[in-house]
C-alpha positions in Angstrom: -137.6 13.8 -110.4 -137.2 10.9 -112.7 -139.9 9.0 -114.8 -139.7 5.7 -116.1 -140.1 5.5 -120.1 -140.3 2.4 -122.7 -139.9 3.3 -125.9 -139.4 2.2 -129.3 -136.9 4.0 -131.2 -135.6 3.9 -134.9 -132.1 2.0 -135.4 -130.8 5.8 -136.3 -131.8 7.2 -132.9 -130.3 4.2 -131.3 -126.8 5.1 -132.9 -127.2 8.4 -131.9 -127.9 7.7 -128.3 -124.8 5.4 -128.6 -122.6 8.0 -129.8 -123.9 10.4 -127.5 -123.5 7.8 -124.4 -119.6 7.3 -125.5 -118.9 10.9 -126.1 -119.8 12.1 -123.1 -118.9 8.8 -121.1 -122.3 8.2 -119.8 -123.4 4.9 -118.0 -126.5 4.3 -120.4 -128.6 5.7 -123.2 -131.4 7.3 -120.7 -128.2 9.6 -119.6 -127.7 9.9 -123.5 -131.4 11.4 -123.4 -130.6 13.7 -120.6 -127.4 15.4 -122.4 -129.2 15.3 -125.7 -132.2 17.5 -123.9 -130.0 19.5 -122.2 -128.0 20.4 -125.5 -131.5 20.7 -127.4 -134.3 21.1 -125.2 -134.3 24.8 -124.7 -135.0 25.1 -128.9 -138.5 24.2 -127.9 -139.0 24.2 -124.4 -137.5 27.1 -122.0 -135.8 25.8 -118.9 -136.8 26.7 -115.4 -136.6 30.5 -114.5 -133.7 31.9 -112.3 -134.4 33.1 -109.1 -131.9 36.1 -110.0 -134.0 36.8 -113.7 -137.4 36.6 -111.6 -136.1 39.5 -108.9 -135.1 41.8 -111.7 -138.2 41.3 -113.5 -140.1 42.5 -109.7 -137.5 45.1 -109.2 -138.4 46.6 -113.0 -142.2 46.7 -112.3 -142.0 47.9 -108.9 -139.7 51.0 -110.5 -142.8 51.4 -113.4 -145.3 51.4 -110.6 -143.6 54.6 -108.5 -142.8 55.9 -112.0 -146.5 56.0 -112.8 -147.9 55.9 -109.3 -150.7 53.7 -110.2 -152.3 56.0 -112.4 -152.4 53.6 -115.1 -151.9 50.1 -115.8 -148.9 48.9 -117.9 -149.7 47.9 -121.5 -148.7 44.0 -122.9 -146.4 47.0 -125.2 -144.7 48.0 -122.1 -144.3 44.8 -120.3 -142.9 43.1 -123.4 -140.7 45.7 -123.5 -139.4 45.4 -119.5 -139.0 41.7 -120.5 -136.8 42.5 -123.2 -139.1 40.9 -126.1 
């Protein structure tokens, strides 16, 4: 999915989006956004979950549930703790 942007920019992040753009040998600067996201973005946003992470995750309460056998339900301790938090 793409979206259309206009922005206005500082002359700094201009040179920076030019550097970017001839480092990487990218057509224009809104490529220049997309590498500098994907080299930064995940500092403040996380990236899509793997398919892979979210079956573990299932697999790991399914074995708490027969562990317990629904005799209780699994503290925010516990399930930080499954995560790996």
């Amino acid at each position: 999915m793409t979206i259309n942007l206009r922005a206005q920019i500082s002359d700094y992040a201009n040179r920076v989006l030019g550097v970017i753009k001839e480092k990487y040998g990218l057509k224009d600067k809104s490529e220049a956004i997309d590498k500098f996201t994907e080299m930064f973005g995940e500092e403040f946003v996380e990236s899509e979950v793997k398919e892979d992470i979210v079956k573990d995750m299932i697999k790991e309460c399914e074995g708490w549930e027969r562990k317990h056998k629904f005799k209780r339900k699994m503290s925010i301790k516990e399930l930080d703790k499954l995560c790996g938090m």
